[in-house]
C-alpha positions as a Python dict, from the first residue, in 0.01 Angstrom:
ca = {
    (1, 'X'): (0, 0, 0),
    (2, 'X'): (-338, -79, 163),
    (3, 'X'): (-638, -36, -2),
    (4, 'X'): (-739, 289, 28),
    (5, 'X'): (-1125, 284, -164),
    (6, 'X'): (-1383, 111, 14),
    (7, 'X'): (-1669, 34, -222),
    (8, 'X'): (-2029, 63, -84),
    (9, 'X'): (-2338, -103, -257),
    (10, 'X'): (-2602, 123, -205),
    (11, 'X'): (-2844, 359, -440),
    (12, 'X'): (-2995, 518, -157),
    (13, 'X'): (-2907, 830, 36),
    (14, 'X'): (-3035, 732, 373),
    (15, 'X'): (-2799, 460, 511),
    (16, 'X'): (-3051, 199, 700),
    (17, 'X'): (-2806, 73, 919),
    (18, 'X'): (-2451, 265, 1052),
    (19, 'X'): (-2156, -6, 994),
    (20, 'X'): (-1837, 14, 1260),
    (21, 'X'): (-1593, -107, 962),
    (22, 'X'): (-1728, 207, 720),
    (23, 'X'): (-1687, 457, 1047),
    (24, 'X'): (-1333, 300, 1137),
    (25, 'X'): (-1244, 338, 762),
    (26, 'X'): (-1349, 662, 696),
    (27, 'X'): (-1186, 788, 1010),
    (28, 'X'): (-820, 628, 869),
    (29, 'X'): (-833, 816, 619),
    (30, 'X'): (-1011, 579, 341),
    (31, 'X'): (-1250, 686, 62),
    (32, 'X'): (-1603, 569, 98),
    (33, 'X'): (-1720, 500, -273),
    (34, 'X'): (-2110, 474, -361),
    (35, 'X'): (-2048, 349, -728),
    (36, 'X'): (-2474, 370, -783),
    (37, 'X'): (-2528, 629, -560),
    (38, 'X'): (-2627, 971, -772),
    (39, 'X'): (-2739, 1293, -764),
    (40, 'X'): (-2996, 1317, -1025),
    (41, 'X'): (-3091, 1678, -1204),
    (42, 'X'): (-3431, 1765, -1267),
    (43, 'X'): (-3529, 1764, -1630),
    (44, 'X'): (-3544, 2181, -1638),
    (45, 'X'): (-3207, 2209, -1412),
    (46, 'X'): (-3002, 2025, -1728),
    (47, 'X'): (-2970, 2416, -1882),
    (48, 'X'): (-2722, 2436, -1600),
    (49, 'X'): (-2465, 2163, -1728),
    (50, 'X'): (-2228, 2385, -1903),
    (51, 'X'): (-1946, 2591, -1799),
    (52, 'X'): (-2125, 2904, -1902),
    (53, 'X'): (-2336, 2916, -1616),
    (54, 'X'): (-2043, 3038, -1394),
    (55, 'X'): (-1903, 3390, -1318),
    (56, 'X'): (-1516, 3382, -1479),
    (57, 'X'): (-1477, 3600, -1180),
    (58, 'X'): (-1543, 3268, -918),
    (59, 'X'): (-1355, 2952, -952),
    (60, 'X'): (-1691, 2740, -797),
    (61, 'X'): (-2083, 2850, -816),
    (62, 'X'): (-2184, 2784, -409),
    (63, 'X'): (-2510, 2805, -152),
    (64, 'X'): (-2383, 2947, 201),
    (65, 'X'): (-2522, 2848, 479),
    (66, 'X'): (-2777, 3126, 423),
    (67, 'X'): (-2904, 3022, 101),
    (68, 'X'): (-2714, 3246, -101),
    (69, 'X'): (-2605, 3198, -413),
    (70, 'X'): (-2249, 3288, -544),
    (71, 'X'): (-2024, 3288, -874),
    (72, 'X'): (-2328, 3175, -1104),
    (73, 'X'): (-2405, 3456, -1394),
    (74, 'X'): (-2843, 3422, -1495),
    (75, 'X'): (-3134, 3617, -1424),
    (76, 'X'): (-3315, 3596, -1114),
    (77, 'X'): (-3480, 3293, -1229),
    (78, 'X'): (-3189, 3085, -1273),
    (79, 'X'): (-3006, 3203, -995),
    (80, 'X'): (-3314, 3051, -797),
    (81, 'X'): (-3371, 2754, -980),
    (82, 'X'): (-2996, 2683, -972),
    (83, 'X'): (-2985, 2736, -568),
    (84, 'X'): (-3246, 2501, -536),
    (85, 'X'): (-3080, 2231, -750),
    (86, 'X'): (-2788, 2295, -486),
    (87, 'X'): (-2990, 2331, -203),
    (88, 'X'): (-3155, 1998, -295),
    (89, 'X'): (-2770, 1803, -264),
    (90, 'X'): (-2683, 1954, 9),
    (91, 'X'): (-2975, 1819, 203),
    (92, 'X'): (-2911, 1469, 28),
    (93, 'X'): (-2531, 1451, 119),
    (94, 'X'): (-2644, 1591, 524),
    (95, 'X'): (-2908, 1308, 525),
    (96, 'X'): (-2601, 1057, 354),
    (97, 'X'): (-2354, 1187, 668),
    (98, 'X'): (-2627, 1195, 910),
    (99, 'X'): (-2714, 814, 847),
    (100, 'X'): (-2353, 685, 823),
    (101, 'X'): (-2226, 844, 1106),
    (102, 'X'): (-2529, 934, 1364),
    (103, 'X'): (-2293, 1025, 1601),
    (104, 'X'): (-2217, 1326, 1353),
    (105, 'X'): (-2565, 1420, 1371),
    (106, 'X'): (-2617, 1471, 1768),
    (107, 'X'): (-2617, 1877, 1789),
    (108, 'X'): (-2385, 1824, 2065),
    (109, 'X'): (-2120, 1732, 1792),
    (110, 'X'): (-2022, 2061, 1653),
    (111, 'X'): (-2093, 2000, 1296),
    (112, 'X'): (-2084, 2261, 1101),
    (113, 'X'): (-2208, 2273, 754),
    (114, 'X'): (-1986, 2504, 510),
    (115, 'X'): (-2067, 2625, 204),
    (116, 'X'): (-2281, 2397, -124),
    (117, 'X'): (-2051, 2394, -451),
    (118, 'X'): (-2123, 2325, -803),
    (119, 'X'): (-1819, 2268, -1051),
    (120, 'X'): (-1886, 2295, -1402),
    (121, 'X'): (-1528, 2328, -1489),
    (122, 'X'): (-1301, 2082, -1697),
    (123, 'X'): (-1019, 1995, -1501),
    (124, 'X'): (-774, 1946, -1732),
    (125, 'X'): (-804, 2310, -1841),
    (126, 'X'): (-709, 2513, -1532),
    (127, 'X'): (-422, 2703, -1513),
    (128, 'X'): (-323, 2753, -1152),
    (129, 'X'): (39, 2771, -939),
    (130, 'X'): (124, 2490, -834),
    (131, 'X'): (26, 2522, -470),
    (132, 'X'): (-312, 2555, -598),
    (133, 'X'): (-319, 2293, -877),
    (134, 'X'): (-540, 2022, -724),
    (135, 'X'): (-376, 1753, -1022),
    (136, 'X'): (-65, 1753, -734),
    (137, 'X'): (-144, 1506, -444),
    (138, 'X'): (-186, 1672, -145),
    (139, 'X'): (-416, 1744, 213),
    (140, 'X'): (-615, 2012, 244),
    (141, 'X'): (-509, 2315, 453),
    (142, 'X'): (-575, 2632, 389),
    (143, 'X'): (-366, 2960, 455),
    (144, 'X'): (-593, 3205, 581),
    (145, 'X'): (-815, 2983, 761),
    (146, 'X'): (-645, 2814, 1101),
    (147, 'X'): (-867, 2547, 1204),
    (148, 'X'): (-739, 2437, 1555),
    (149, 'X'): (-734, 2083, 1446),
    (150, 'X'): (-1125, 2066, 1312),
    (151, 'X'): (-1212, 1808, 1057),
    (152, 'X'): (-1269, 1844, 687),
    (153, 'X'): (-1533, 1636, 591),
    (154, 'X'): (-1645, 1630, 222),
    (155, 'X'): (-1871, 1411, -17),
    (156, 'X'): (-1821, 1442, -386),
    (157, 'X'): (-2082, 1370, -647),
    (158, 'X'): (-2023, 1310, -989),
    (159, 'X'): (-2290, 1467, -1214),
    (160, 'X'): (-2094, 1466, -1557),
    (161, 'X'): (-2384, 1419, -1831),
    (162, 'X'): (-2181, 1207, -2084),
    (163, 'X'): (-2070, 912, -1836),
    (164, 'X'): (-1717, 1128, -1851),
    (165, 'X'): (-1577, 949, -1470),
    (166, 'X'): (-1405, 1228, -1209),
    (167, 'X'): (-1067, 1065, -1216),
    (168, 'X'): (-841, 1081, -878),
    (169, 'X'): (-488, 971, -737),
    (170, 'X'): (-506, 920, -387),
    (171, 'X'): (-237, 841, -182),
    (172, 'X'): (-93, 660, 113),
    (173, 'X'): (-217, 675, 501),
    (174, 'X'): (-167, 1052, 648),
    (175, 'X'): (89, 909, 942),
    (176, 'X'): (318, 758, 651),
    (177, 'X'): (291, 1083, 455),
    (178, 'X'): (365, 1326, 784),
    (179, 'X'): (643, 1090, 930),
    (180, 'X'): (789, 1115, 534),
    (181, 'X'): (768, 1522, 513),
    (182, 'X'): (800, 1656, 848),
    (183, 'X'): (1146, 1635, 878),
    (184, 'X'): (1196, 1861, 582),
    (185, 'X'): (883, 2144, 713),
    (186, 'X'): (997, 2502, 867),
    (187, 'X'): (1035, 2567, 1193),
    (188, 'X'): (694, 2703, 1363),
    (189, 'X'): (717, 3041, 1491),
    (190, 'X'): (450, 3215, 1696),
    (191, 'X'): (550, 3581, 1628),
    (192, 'X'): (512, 3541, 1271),
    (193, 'X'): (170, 3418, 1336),
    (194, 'X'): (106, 3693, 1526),
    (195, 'X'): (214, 3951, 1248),
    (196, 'X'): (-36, 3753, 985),
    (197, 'X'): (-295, 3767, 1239),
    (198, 'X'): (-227, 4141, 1319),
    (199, 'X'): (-187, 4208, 902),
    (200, 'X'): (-529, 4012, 854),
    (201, 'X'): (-339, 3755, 639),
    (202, 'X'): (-553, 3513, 853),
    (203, 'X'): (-850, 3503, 971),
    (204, 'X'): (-750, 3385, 1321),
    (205, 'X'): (-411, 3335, 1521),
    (206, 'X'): (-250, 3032, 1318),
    (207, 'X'): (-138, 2763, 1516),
    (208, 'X'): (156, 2492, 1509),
    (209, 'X'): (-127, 2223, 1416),
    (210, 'X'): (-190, 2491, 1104),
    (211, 'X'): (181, 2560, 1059),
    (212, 'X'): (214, 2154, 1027),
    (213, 'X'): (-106, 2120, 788),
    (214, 'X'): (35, 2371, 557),
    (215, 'X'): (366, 2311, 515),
    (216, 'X'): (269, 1915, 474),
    (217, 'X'): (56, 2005, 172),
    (218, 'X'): (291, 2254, 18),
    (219, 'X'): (588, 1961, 39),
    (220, 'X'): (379, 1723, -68),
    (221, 'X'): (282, 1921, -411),
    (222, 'X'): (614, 2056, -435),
    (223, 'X'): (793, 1753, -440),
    (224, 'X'): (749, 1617, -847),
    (225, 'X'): (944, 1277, -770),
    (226, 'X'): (685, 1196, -455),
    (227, 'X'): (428, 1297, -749),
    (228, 'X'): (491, 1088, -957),
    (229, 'X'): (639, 777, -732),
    (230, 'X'): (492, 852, -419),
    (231, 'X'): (233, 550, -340),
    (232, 'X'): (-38, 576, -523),
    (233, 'X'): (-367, 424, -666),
    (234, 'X'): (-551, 572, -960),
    (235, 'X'): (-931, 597, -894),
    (236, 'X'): (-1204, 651, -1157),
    (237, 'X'): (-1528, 812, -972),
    (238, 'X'): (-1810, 653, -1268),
    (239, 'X'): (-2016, 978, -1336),
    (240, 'X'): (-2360, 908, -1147),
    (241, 'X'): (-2154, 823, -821),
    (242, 'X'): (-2097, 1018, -507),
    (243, 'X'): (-1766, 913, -283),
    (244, 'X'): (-1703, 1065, 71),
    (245, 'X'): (-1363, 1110, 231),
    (246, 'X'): (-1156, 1337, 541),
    (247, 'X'): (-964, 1605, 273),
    (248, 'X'): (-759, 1685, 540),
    (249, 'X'): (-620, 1313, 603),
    (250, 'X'): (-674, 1141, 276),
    (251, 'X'): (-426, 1217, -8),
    (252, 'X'): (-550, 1319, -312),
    (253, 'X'): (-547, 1426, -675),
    (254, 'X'): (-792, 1534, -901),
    (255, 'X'): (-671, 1450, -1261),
    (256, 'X'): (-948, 1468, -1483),
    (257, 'X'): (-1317, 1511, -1515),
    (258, 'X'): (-1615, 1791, -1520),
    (259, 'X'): (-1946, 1899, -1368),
    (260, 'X'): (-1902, 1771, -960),
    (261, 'X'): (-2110, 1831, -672),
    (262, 'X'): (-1933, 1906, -336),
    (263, 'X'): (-2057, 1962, 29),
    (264, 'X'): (-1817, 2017, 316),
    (265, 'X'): (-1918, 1992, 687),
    (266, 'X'): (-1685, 2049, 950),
    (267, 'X'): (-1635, 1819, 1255),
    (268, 'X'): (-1399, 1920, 1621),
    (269, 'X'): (-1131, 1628, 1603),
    (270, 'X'): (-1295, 1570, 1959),
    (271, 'X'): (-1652, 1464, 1813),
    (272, 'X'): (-1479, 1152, 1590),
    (273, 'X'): (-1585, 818, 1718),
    (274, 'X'): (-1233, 757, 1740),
    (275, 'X'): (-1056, 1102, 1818),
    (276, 'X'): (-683, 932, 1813),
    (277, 'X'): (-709, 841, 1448),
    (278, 'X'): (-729, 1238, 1333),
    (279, 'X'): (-433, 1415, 1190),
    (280, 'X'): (-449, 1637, 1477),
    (281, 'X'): (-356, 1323, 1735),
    (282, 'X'): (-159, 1177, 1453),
    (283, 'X'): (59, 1513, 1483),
    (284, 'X'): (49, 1544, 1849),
    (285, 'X'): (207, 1201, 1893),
    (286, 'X'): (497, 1231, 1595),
    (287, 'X'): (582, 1575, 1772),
    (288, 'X'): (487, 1526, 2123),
    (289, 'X'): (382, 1900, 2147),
    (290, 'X'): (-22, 1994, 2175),
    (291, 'X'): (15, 2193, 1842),
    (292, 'X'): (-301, 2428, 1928),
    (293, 'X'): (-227, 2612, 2246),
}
């Protein structure tokens, strides 16, 4: 399998110069790694590195786009000292995405910045279904959220205070994983999507790009041989490193690990420097149907 991590020597969050071979790679589907890149916590915001700091009712602590603060149990005090420790990555990982890919940043692009996360959790300890465990390889789709085709863009930080790395599996390129499972996916049909759009199942109308997306992921993590044979590379993320990666075109598995930093942003397949390399285009090509009409 080709490499799949692309290590980049850097400590600092503002990327002086964009570099073609990092945009191309990022696009395919690679991982951009910053092994000395780090988000660093202010001496009074270490209170907030244990697991105790989040609601049991919320799987993640997050900032919306509105600067408000969700899942995290504290008094009004920590509830505002821990949305500005959030606050203060999220502006870190925009000005990491805004250097490396300027294109991103034009406000003709459509990017659109979803919600800050914290994760205190272990992962080793949750108990989820298996569509939801995140320890099976997969590509993110989600079931009430059609997307049309629109990118899922995501950098990771590692914030772990006892060097503990975030360990991953991450998998082969998205075309050899859809021309592998497609064959095996459901039919799309339009009038169920209408009755989960009319039963407010979804959000929005879910289209045959959506259909594809979803029943990808839930083959992929359904499928234990593929899990466990599938090609494969097992990558330690050092605590005190951030990495960057396409969820919805980059296999992956998170094994191990605790205390992360997330930020998604959200990118029209149209707005990539090279819009043929997206799982949308991928799909459109394999199928030779449009998939969001």
């Amino acid at each position: 399998m080709e490499q799949q991590i692309l290590d980049i020597d850097t400590a600092d969050w503002q990327i002086s110069t964009p570099n073609s071979a990092w945009i191309s790679a990022l696009e395919a589907g690679k991982v951009l790694y910053f092994p000395r890149l780090s988000f660093t916590f202010l001496d009074d915001e270490r209170r907030f590195l244990t697991p105790a700091i989040r609601d049991p009712k919320s799987r993640n602590i997050s900032l919306d786009a509105n600067g408000q603060l969700k899942g995290a149990l504290g008094d009004a005090a920590d509830q505002a000292a821990l949305a500005s420790m959030i606050g203060r990555f999220r502006t870190q990982a925009q000005q990491l995405i805004y250097s490396l890919l300027p294109a991103y940043a034009d406000t003709r692009s459509g990017l659109r910045l979803a919600p800050t996360s914290y994760r205190p959790m272990q992962v080793e300890t949750r108990a989820q279904s298996w569509r939801a465990d995140d320890r099976r390889m997969h590509v993110d789709a989600f079931p009430s959220r059609p997307n049309y085709g629109e990118r899922i863009l995501r950098v990771f930080a590692n914030v772990n205070p006892d060097g503990v790395p975030r360990v991953w599996r991450v998998g082969e390129p998205f075309e050899d994983v859809a021309r592998r499972f497609l064959p095996r996916v459901k039919k799309y049909s339009r009038w169920q999507a209408q009755a989960l759009n009319a039963l407010h199942v979804t959000k929005s109308f879910r289209s045959e790009y959506d259909h594809l997306m979803l029943q990808l992921h839930d083959a992929m993590k359904s499928d234990l041989q593929y899990q466990k044979e599938g090609p494969q590379v097992t990558q330690p993320f050092a605590a005190g490193s951030v990495w960057v990666c396409f969820s919805d075109q980059t296999p992956h598995a998170v094994m191990s690990g605790q205390y992360m930093m997330e930020q998604t942003l959200h990118l029209p397949a149209a707005r990539q420097y090279d819009p043929d390399a997206s799982p949308l285009a991928i799909l459109r090509r394999i199928t030779g149907r449009a998939l969001t009409e």
